[in-house]
N, C-alpha and C positions, 0 to 999 in steps of 0.2 A: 319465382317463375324462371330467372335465367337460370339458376341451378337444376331446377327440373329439363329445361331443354339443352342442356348438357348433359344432363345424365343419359337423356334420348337419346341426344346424337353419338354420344360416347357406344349406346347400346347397339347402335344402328350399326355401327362403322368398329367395333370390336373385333379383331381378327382368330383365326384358328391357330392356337399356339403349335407347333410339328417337333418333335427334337431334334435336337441339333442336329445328329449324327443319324446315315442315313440308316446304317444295319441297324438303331433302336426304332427306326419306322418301321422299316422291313418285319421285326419280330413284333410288332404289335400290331397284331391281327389274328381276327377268329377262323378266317378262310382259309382253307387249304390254296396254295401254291404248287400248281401241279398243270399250268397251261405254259407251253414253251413256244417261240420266235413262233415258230409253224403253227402250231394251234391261232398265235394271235392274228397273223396273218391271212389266215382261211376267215377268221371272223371277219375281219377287215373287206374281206372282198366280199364274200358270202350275204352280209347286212347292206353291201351298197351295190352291187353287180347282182340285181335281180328283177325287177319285171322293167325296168329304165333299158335292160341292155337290148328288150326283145318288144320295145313301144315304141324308145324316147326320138331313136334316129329317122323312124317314118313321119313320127306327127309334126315334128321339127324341121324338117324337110320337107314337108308338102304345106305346111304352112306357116312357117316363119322366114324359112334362111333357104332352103334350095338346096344343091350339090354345096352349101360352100358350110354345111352343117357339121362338116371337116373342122373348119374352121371354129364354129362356135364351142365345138366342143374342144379343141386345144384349148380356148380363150377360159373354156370351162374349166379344166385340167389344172391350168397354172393358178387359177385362182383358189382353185380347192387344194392343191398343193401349198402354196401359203397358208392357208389354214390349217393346213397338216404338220406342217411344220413347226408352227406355235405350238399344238398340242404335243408335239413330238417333245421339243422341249421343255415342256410342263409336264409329262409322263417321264424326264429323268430328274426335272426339280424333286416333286410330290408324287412319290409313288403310289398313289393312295386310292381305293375305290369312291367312285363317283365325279369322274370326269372334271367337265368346266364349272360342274361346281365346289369342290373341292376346292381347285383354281383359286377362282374367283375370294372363296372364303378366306386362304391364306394369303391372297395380293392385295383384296378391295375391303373388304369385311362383311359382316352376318347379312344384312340389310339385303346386299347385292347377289351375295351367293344365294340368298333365298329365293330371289328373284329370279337366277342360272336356274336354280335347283327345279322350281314352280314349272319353269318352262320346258324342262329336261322331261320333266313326268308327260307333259301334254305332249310333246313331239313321239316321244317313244311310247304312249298309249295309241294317239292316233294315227304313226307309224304302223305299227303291229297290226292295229285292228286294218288298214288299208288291205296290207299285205296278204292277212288273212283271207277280208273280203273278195283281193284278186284272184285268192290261188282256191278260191271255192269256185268262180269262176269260169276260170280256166280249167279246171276239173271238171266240172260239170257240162262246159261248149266241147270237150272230146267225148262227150259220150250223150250229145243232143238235145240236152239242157233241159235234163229230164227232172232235174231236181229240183229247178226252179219254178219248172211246169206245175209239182207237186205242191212244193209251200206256198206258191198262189193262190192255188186253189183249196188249201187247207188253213195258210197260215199270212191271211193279207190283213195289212195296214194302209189306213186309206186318212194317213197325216202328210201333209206336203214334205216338211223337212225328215222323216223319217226313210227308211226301206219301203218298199215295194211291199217287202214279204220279210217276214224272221227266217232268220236263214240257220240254221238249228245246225248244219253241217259245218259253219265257220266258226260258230259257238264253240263245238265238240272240237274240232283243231284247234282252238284258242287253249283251251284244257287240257287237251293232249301234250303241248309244247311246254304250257308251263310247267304239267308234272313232268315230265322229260328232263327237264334245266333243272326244277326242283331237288335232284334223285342226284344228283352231280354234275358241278359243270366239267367234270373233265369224259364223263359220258355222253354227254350232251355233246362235246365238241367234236369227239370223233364223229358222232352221228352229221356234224357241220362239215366236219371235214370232208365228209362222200358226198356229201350236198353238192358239196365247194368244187373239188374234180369234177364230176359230173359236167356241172353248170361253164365250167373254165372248157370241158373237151370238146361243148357243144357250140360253143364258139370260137374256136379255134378251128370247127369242125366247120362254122358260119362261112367263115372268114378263106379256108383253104379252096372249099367248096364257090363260094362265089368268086374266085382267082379266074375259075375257070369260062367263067357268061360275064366278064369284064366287056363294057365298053365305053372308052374313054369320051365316044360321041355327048353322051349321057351326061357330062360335067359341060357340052356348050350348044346346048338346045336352043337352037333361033324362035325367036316369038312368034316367028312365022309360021313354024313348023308343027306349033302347039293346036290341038282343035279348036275350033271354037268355042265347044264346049267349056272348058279346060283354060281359056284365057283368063274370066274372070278371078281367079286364086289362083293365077301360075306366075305372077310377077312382069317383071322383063327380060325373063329367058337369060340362057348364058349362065356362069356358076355361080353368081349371087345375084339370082331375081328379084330380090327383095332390098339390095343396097347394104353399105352399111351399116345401116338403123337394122334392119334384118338381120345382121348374124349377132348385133350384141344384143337383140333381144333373144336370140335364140341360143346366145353364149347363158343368160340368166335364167332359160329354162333349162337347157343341158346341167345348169352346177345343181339344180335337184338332181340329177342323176347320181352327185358322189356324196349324198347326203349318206350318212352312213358309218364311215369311218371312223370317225368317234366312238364308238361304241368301244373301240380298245382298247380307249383310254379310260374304262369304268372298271377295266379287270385290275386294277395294280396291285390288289391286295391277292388277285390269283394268280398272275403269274408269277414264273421262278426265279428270274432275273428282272423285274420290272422298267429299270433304269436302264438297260440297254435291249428288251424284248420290246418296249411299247415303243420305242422309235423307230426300231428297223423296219416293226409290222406296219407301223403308220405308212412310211415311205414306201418300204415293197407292196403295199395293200393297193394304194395311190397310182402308183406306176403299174403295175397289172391291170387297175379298172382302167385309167388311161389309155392305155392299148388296145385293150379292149373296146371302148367306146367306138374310138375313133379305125380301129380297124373294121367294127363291126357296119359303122356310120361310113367310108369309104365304099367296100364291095356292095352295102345297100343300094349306094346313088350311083354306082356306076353299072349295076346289075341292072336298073329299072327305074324310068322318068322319076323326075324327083315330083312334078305334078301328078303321078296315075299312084302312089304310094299310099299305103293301108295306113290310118294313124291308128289302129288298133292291133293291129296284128300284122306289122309289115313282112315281118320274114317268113314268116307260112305263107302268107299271100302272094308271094315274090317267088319263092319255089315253086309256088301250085301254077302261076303262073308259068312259067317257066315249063312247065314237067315234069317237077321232082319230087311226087309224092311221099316219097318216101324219107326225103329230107326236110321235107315239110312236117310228116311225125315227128320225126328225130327232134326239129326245134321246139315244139309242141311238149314233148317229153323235157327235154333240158328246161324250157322254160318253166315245168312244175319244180324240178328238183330245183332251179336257180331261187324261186319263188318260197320252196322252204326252209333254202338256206339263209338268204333275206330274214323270212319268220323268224329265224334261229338267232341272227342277228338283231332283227330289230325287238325281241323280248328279251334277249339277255341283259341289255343295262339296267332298263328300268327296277329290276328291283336291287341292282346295285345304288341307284342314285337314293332310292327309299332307304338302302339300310343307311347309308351316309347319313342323308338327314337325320333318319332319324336315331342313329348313335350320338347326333349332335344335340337330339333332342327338339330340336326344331320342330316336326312333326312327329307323329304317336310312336313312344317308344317299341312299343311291339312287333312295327314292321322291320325293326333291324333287329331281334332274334335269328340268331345262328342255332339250326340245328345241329344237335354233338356228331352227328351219325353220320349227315350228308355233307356238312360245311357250308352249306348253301342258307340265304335267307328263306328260309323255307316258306313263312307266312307273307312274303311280301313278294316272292314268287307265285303265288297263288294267288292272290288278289290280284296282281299284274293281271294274269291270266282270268282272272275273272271279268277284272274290268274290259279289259281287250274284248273278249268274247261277244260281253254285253255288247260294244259298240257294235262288232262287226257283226251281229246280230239281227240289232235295230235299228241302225243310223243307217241313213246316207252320207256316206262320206265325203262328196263329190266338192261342198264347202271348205270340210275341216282338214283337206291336205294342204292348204297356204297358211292355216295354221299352225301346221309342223312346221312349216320354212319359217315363222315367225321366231321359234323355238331356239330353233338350230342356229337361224345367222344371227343372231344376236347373244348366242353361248360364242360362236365363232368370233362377232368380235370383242367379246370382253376377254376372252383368249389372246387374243392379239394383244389389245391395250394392256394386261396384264406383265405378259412378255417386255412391253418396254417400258414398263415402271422399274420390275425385279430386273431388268439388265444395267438401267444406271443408278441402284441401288447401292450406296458403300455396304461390306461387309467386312467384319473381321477387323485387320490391320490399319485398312483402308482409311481409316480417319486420320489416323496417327500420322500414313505418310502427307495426307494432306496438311495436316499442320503446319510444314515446313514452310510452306508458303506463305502463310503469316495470313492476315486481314487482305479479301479481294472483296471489290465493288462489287455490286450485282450486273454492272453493264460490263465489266471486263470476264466473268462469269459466264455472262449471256453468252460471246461468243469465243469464251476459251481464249485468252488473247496471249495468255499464260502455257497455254498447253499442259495443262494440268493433266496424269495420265488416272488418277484417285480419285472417285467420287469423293462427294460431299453431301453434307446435309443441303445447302444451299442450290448446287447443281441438282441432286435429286427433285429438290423444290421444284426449280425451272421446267425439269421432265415433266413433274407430275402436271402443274400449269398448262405446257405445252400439249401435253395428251390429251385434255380438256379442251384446250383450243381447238384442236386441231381434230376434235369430234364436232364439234361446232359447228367450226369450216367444210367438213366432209357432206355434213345434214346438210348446211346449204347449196354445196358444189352437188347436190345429188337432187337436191329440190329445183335446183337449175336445169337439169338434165332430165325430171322427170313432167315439169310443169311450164318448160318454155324447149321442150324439144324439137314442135316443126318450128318456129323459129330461128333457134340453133342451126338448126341444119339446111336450113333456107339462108342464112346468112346474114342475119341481122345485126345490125352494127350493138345494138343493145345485148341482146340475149350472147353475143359473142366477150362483150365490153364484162359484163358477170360474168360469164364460165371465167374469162382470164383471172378477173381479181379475187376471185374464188381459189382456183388451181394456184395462182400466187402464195395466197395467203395457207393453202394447204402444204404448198415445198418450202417455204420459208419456216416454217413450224418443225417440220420433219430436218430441215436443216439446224436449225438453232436445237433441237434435239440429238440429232446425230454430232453438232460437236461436244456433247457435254463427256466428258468423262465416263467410262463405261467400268462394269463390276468385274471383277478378274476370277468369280467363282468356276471351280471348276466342274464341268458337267462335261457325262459320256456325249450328249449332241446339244447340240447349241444351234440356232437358230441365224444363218449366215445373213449378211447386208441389213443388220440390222443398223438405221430405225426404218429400211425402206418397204422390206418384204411384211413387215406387220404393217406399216403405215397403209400397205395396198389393199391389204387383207380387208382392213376397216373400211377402206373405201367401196369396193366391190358389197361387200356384206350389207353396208348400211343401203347402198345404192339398189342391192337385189331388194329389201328387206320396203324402200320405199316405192318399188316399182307392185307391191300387193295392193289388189283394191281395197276400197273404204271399210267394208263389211268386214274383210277379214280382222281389221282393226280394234275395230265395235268387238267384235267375238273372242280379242286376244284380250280389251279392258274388261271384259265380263268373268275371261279367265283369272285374270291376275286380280281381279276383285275378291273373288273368293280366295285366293291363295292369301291376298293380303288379311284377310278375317281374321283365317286360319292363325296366321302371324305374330298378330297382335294383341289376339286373345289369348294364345297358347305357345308360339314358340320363342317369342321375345324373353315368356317368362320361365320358360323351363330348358332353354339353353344351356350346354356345359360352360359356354365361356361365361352365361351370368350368373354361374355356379362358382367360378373361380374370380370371377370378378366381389361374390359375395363376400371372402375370405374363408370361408367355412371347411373349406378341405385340407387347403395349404396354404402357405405365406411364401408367395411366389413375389416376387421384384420385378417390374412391369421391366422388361424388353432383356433381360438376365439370362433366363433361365435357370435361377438359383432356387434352389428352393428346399428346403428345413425341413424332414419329415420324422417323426420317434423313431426309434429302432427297437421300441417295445409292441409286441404282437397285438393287433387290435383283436378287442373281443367281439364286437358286432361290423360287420362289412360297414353298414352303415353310419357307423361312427367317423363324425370327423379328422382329417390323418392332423395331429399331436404335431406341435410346435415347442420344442425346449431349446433351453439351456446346455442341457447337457450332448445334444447333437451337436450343436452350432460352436460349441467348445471341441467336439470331433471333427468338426467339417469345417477350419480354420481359412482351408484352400477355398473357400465356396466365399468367404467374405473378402477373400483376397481379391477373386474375381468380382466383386459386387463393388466392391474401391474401386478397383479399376476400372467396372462399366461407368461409374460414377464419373471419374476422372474425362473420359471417352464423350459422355453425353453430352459434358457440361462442353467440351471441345467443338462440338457437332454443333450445340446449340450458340455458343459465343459465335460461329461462324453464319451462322443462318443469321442472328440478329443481333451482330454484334455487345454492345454493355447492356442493353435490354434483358436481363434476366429475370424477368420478375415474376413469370406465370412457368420457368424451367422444372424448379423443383415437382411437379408433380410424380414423374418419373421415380422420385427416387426413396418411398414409401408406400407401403400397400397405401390402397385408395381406402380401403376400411380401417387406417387405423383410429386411434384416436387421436382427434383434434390438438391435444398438445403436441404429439411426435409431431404431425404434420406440419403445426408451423415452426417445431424446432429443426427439421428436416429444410425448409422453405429457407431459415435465414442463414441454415451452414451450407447450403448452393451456393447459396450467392456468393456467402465469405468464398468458397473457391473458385465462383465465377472470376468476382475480382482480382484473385492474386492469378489467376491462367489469365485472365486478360493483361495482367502485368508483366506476364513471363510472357505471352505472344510475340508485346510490340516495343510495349511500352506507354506510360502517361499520355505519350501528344501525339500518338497514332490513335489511339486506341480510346482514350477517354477514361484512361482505369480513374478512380475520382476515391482519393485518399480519405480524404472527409468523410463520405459516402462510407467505407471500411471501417475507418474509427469507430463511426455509430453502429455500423455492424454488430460488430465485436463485441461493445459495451453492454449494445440490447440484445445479444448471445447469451453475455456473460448473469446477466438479469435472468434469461430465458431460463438460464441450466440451472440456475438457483430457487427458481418455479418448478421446475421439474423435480428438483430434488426434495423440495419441501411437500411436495405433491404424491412423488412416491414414498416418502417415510409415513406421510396421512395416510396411506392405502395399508400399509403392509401394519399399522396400528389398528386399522379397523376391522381387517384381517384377523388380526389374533384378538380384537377383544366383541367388537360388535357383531360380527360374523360369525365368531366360537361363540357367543352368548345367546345369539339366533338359533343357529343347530342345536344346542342343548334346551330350548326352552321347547325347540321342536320335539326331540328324542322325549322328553318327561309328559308332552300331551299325547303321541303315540303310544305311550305306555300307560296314561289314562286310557284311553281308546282300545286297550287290548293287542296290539299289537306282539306277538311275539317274543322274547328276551333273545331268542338266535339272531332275529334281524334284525332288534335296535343294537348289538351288538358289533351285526357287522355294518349298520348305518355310523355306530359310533368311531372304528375302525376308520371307515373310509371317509371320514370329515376329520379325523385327527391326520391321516395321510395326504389330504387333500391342503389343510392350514399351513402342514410342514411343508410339504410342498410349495406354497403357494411364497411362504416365508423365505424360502432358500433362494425364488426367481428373486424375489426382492431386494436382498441379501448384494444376489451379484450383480444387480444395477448402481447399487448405491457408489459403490468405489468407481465403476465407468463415468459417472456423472462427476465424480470430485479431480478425476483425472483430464475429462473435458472441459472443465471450468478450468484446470490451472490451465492447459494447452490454449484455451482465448486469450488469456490474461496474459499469456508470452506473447500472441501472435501481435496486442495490442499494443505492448509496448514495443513492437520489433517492427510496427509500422510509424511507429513516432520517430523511433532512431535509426533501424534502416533498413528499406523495404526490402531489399535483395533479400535478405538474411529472412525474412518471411517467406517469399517465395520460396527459396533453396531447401531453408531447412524444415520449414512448420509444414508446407505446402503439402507434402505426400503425407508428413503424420496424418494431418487434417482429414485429407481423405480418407484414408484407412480408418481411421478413430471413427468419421463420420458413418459411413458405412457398418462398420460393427458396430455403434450407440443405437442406430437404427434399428438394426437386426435385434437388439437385445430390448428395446423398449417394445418393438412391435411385437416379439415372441413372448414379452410376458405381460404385456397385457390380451394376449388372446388368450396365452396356457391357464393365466388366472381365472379367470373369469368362464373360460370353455370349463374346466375342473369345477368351478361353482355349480356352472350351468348342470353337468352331470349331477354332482349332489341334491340339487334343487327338484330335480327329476326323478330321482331315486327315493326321498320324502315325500312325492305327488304318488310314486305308485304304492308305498305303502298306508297312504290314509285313502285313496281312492274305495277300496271293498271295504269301507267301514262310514261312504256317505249314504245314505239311505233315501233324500230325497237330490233338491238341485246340487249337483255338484260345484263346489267353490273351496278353491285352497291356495292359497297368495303367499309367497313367501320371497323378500328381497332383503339381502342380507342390510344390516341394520336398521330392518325394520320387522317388525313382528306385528305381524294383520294373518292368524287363522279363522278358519271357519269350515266346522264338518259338524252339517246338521245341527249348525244352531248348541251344539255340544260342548264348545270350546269359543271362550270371550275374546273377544277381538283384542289387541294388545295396543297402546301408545306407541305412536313412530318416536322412533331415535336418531332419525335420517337416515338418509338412502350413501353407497356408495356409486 
């Protein structure tokens, strides 16, 4: 059982392996790269600067915040900038299509990014279909809502939570968009691009236009002077009617206004420079709608009482008022093109986040087909568009837009927290220099008392802990704010006495985080003050995310129900990383990136990529590196738990090999644990326990003497019970009729396959006689003197250990994978010759056939 829930959690928490180096991410992709700074930019504004710019500042001001919606919307800005900024950063980490959850996958692992990913689909479906809905709308009230007149009266739905009516014109624009984006996105973005002008010149045009009917009277309205009518929803006058409490409620609904931005970070695998095009578009996209907002939110409230304001159509209402008919079209007009530059935006990720997944396999491989012609996910483009449609369709929306915000802020803060894992993360050198430091406490660690300027494994620890806590803390500081607010704000010694030990325990977290040692990786933009601007991010997010009512909640656990189905019946198991966790592809070295592949041409795609000898005898420098990650872990991990090594070796052998490497693998850790704990400190710091090494060593020396007796058993059974298998096989094929061409070339390829198998065998045996004497020194050199173990045995050890690994893991896969072929190649030549149930069993040293009852079953001679 506990093995089982290890493997689980191993499954859960598995991360996205990236290469090293960024130009081999950059060339591994099927999309064309053809979107530049500008393209990403107009996306950026275009998906978030759309019906928000021409609603959000009326409804917000007449009934949340007043003239001071100025204000909520800055408050909005910086908060959405911090979230910009993480992503900024994570688009020059991971250049890669599919957003926060890409992220996620490569920070948190499969588990969480599916989660990202689950939620990324539901924001940007019910995103789209909104937007759809609005700009059918809006189309339709310029020309007297003659459409809707129609499908009333032809096409009504009389279901509470559905439409009115099918709206067959939002369907058709849903269609229209997707095949648009389908056909190319570098077509498509031009079409974004004029969207994007457009919609920027008719607020600008907002904004220069209302300079001129400014009156500043209008930000300090006495309550007196309000109707009576007009009292009841007008606050208490002056520029924040509604208090404090009023602009941060109305700061929480303005940050749906820059909902949006993200979507730039789904292109990485299209655009040209990704690691310095998705940062600048983040920040310049940010900084335009900002301006925008708050210039547009500005000439609103000082053009026209912040109580007489349209919450549906403020700025046509505010001109027509006024006398400006004709700049009342103009906004009318921008606000369609803003509306399906928006469209433009909010369908473009979603079938980016589909092909990710599903390249990962996660979800149905088909929706990440690249078409050769367009570059585009063609089929997952299309169902977007379809599903979109549907919704906007038949749904009422009116529900499912706080469940996009559920979507978003919670991609936003696994973004964040992301961010300050991967920034006090050691990389690289990074260990090494910490070593010099020798053994630190965990409390002189806690607050750096050393000034240590190198992660560690240990400090990492502390992060990741701390980022835990300090989500904890956040929920609760936020559940304080949302569930004892008039209290709070009435003055209550209680509800004050929490928020404080709350807000304490949230700065104390982010301080004991901010001193730990930070990563020195170099990146085009980095992410400044950090851990305070992510710390704030997560605050705000979770805080917007707990201010949604009930229902929306119910509706988000209904969502992620099905997502999780999906999960655990399908993409748990058909995931690439539990493809390479299987070992079946390649023999990769957990956290290396090392990895052994043939250099002989495969003949089927689908054959698994060949593990030899004779690579790994080419690729000398590859087990250099794998000693030396060796060397490195065992340093990382002596530091996190000091002499405690006992569960370390995992690392340092495929998870599928076999049982005996493993624990041969398990007891030459440790023999290196011990002698680096002896070269750290020493005995009476350190706890090295000579004793403890002796026995080591001795039950090594046993171990390699099992192994060696082990492999000469193999490579004998190999050449007699295994060649005597295949031969008893070839003479009843040839009862059976079988051809003399093909048992000819069946007999070929089991003589190439023995020899083979014979020659891996060949070059273990001497590795194993040369690791046996190298214990047999190290034992006697800790009896008489241990320096001389450490100095001199110490690097052989390593390197020897590393390459015995390499050589027992590659040939018990090459062996046995080469079996496996042949054993397959005999199933397909007796399969057209079973006539009724088919059964044909064959395990080398043992002979059990059977085809129709044709051929007698043989005596076992055991199994290998």
């Amino acid at each position: 059982m506990a093995a089982y829930l290890r493997r689980f959690y191993h499954a859960l928490t598995r991360r996205k392996m990236l290469p090293e180096s960024v130009a081999a991410l950059l060339e591994n992709s099927q999309m064309a790269r053809v979107l530049t700074t500008l393209d990403l930019t107009a996306l950026g504004v275009g998906s978030t600067l759309g019906v928000g710019v021409y609603v959000l500042a009326g409804s917000v001001s007449k009934e949340t915040a007043g003239p001071a919606v100025v204000i909520s919307f800055i408050i909005a800005a910086i908060a959405s900038v911090f979230a910009g900024l993480c992503y900024a950063e994570f688009g020059a980490r991971v250049p890669k299509a599919g957003s926060a959850y890409v992220y996620s996958y490569v920070c948190v692992g499969e588990f969480v990014a599916f989660i990202i990913g689950w939620n990324l689909v539901l924001e940007y479906v019910v995103g789209s279909a909104s937007v759809v809905r609005g700009l059918s709308g809006y189309v339709d009230n310029l020309f007297g809502n003659v459409m809707a007149k129609a499908f009333q009266d032809l096409l009504s739905i009389d279901v509470n939570f559905l439409s009115p009516y099918i709206d067959f014109f939002a369907f058709g624009l849903s269609l229209v968009f997707a095949v648009a984006l389908a056909l190319g996105v570098k077509e498509s973005s031009n079409f974004n691009n004029v969207f994007t002008i457009i919609n920027l010149a008719v607020v600008a045009y907002v904004i220069i236009c209302g300079l001129f009917k400014v009156d500043i009277a209008n930000w300090s309205i006495d309550i007196d002077d309000i109707p009576e009518e007009n009292k009841p929803t007008a606050g208490k006058g002056g520029f924040a009617p509604f208090g404090i409490n009023g602009i941060i409620k109305g700061a929480a609904t303005c940050f749906y206004g820059f909902v949006g931005f993200d979507c730039v970070a789904t292109t990485g695998e299209e655009a040209k420079n990704p690691q310095k095009a998705i940062p600048l578009a983040i920040t310049i996209s940010l900084a335009i709608i900002a301006f925008a907002y708050i210039g547009v939110s500005t000439v609103l409230t000082l053009m026209w009482p912040y109580y007489l304001q349209d919450p549906d159509a403020p700025l046509p209402y505010v001109f027509r008022e006024l006398g400006w008919e004709i700049a009342a079209w103009i906004v009318s007009i921008g606000a369609i093109f803003g509306l399906c530059a928006s469209l433009m935006g909010a369908m473009l990720p979603l079938p980016r986040v589909l092909y990710a997944m599903a390249n990962d396999g996660i979800i149905f491989r088909f929706l990440g087909k690249i078409h050769p012609r367009f570059q585009t996910p063609l089929l997952g483009t299309c169902l977007a568009g379809l599903l979109t449609g549907i919704l906007a369709a038949v749904f009422d929306l009116q529900q499912l837009v706080d469940m996009m915000s559920i979507g978003t802020l919670l991609a936003y803060s696994i973004v964040a927290a992301c961010v300050l894992l991967l920034r006090y993360q050691p990389e690289g050198d990074e260990i090494e220099k910490a070593v010099k430091y020798g053994h630190i406490s965990f409390f002189s660690q806690l607050f750096n008392t050393k000034r240590i300027k190198s992660p560690s494994t240990m400090s990492a620890s502390i992060v990741t802990w701390g980022v835990m806590l300090y989500l904890v803390f956040v929920i609760a500081a936020g559940g304080v704010l949302k569930f004892a607010e008039e209290p709070l704000f009435s003055g209550e010694g209680w509800a004050i006495a929490l928020m404080v030990v709350t807000a304490v325990l949230c700065i104390l977290n982010l301080v004991v985080i901010g001193l730990q040692p930070s990563s020195g990786a170099k990146l085009f933009f980095r992410v400044p003050l950090v851990p305070l601007i992510p710390g704030l991010s997560i605050f705000i997010n979770i805080y917007l995310m707990l201010m949604l009512d009930p229902n929306t909640w119910i509706r988000f656990a209904v969502w992620m129900a099905i997502g999780f189905l999906m999960y655990f019946s399908y993409g748990i198991w058909q995931s690439e990383e539990s493809k390479q966790d299987s070992g079946r592809r390649s023999v990769i070295y957990a956290h290396t990136n090392v990895a052994f592949e043939d250099d002989e041409e495969k003949s089927n795609k689908d054959t698994p990529v060949k593990t030899t000898i004779r690579t790994i005898a080419l690729s000398t420098h590859y087990l250099e590196d794998f000693a030396y990650q060796l060397a490195r872990r065992a340093l990382r991990f002596y530091d996190c738990s000091r002499c405690d090594f006992s569960n370390w070796y995992r690392f340092a052998c495929h998870m599928r090999t076999r049982q005996l490497v493993f624990v041969f693998a398990r007891g030459s850790s440790l023999i290196i644990c011990l002698l680096l704990a002896q070269s750290c400190g020493g005995s009476d710091d350190l706890g090295f326990d000579i004793t403890l090494a002796l026995n080591r060593t001795k039950g090594m020396a046993v171990m390699v003497d099992s192994i060696h007796s082990r492999w000469t058993e193999l490579k004998e059974k190999i050449r007699t019970e295994a060649f005597s298998t295949v031969a008893f096989a070839i003479d009843s094929l040839d009862t059976m009729g079988v051809p003399p061409s093909q048992l000819l070339d069946l007999q070929h390829h089991s003589a190439e396959t023995f020899a083979f198998s014979d020659d891996l065998l060949d070059d273990v045996l001497p590795q194993l006689i040369n690791y046996r004497a190298l214990v047999g020194r190290i034992n006697e050199h800790l009896i008489s003197d241990v320096d001389a173990a450490v100095v001199h045995d110490l690097p052989t050890l390593i390197h020897n250990t590393g390459h015995l690994i390499a050589l027992l893991d590659a040939t018990h896969y090459d062996v046995f994978w080469r079996c496996d072929l042949l054993q397959e190649m005999i199933l397909e030549l007796v399969r057209p010759f079973v006539r009724t149930k088919k059964r044909f069993h064959l395990v080398f040293g043992t002979s059990s056939y059977s085809a129709a009852n044709r051929i007698p079953p043989q005596k076992s001679t055991g199994t290998v």
